[in-house]
C-alpha positions in Angstrom: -6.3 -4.9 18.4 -6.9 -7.7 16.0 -5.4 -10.9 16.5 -5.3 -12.8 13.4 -5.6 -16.9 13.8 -5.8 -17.2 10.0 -6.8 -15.3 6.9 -9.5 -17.8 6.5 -10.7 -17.4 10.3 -10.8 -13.5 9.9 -12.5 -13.1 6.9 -14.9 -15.8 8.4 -15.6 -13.9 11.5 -14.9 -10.6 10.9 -15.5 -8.7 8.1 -17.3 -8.4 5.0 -15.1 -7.0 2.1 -17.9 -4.4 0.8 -17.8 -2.3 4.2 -14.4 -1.5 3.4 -15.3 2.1 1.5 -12.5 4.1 3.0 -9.6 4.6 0.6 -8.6 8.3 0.5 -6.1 10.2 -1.1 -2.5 10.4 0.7 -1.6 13.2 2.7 0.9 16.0 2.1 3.0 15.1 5.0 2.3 10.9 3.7 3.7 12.0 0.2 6.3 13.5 2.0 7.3 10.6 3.6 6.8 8.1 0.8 9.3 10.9 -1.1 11.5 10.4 1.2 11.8 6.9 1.9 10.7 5.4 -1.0 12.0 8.1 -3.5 15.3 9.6 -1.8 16.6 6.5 0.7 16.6 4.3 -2.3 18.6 6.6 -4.8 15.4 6.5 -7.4 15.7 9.6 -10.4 12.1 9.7 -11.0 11.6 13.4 -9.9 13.6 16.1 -9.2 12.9 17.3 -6.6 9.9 16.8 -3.6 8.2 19.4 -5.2 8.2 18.1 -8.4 7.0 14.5 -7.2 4.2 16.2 -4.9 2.9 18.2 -8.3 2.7 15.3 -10.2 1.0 13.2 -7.8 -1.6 15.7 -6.4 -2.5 15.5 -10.6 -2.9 12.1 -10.6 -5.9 9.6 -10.6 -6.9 6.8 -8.0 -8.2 3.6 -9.8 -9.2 0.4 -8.3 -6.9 -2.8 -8.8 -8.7 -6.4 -9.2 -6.7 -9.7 -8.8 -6.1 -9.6 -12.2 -4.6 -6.2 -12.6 -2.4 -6.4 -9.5 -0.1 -9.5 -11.7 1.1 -7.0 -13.9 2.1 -4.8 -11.3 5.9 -5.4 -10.5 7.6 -4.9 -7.3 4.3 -6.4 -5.8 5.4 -9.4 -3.3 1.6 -10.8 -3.0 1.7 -11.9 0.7 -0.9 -14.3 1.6 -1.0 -13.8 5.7 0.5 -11.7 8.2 3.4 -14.1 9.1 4.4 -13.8 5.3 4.2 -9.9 5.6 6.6 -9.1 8.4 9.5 -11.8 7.3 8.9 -9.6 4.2 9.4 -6.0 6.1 12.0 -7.1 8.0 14.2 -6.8 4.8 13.0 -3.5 4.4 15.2 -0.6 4.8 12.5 1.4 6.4 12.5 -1.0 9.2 11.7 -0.6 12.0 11.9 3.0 12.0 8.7 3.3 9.7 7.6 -0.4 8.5 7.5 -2.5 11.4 4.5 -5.1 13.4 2.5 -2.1 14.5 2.4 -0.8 11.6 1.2 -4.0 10.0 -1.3 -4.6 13.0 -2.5 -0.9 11.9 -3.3 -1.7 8.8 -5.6 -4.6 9.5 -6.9 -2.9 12.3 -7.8 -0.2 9.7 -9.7 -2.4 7.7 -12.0 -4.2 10.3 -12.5 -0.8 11.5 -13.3 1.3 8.4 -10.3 4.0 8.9 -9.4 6.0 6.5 -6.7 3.8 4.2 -4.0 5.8 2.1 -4.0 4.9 -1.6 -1.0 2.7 -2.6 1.1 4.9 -5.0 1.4 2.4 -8.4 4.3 4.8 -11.0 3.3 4.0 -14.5 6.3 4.1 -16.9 4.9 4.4 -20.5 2.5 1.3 -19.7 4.8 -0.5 -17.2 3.6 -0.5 -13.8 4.6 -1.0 -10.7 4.2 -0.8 -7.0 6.0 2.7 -5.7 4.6 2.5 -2.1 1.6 0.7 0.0 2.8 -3.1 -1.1 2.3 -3.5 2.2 -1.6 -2.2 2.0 -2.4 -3.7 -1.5 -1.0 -7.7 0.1 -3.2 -6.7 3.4 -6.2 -5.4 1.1 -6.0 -8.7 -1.0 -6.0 -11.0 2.1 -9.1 -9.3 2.8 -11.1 -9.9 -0.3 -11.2 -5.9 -1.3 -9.6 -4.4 -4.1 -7.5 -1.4 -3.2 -8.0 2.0 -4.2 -4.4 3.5 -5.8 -3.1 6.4 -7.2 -1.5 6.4 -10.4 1.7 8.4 -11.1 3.3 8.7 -14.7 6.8 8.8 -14.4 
């Protein structure tokens, strides 16, 4: 398990940014969840249905977000260490049942390890976008020094 001192300390010690090459497409059963959580538990009208939110996304494409894209993206709370992250979660509604310090600790784990990393889902309204899920991944990812990988949906 990682134990994180600092950002600064990690990044030092631990890991060079261009070994992270493991961003892949979410699952069925993580769009699933994402639907559900993200989509459903917060009353969002996007899609119609699952089905209809699982078409569009598997049509989709992944792009990569630099520093300077990720300030146009809204809902983004750009976290600068893990403290930061989980006084964020704890707000969330999906905690603890699905965001909680594991999950976190996963996720940096994930990183120095070279796991397979969902894509953040970004929704792109005619040209506004912002951050449907993987905040979370995209503040961790940006800690880090590596630009994430996400998959854009047009809603």
């Amino acid at each position: 398990m990682i134990k994180i001192k600092s950002i600064e300390d990690f990044l030092l010690e631990n890991h060079n940014p261009q070994t992270f090459s493991n961003w892949v497409m979410p699952s069925i059963e993580d769009l699933k969840r994402e639907f559900m959580v993200e989509h459903e538990f917060k009353g969002l009208d996007y899609f119609q249905s699952e089905d209809d939110f699982m078409d569009v996304c598997l049509n989709s494409e992944i792009e990569i977000i630099t520093p300077e894209d990720d300030y146009s993206i809204g809902n983004r709370s750009h976290t600068n260490s893990y403290e930061e992250i989980i006084s964020m979660i704890k707000h969330y509604a999906s905690y603890p049942q699905y965001r909680n310090e594991k999950t976190v600790s996963d996720i940096y784990n994930g990183f120095e390890n070279n796991r397979p990393m969902a894509c953040p889902i970004i929704f792109d309204d005619g040209g506004e976008r912002f951050v449907f899920s993987g905040n979370t991944r995209m503040d961790i990812a940006f800690q880090l020094g590596i630009n994430p990988k996400v998959l854009v949906v047009e809603v």
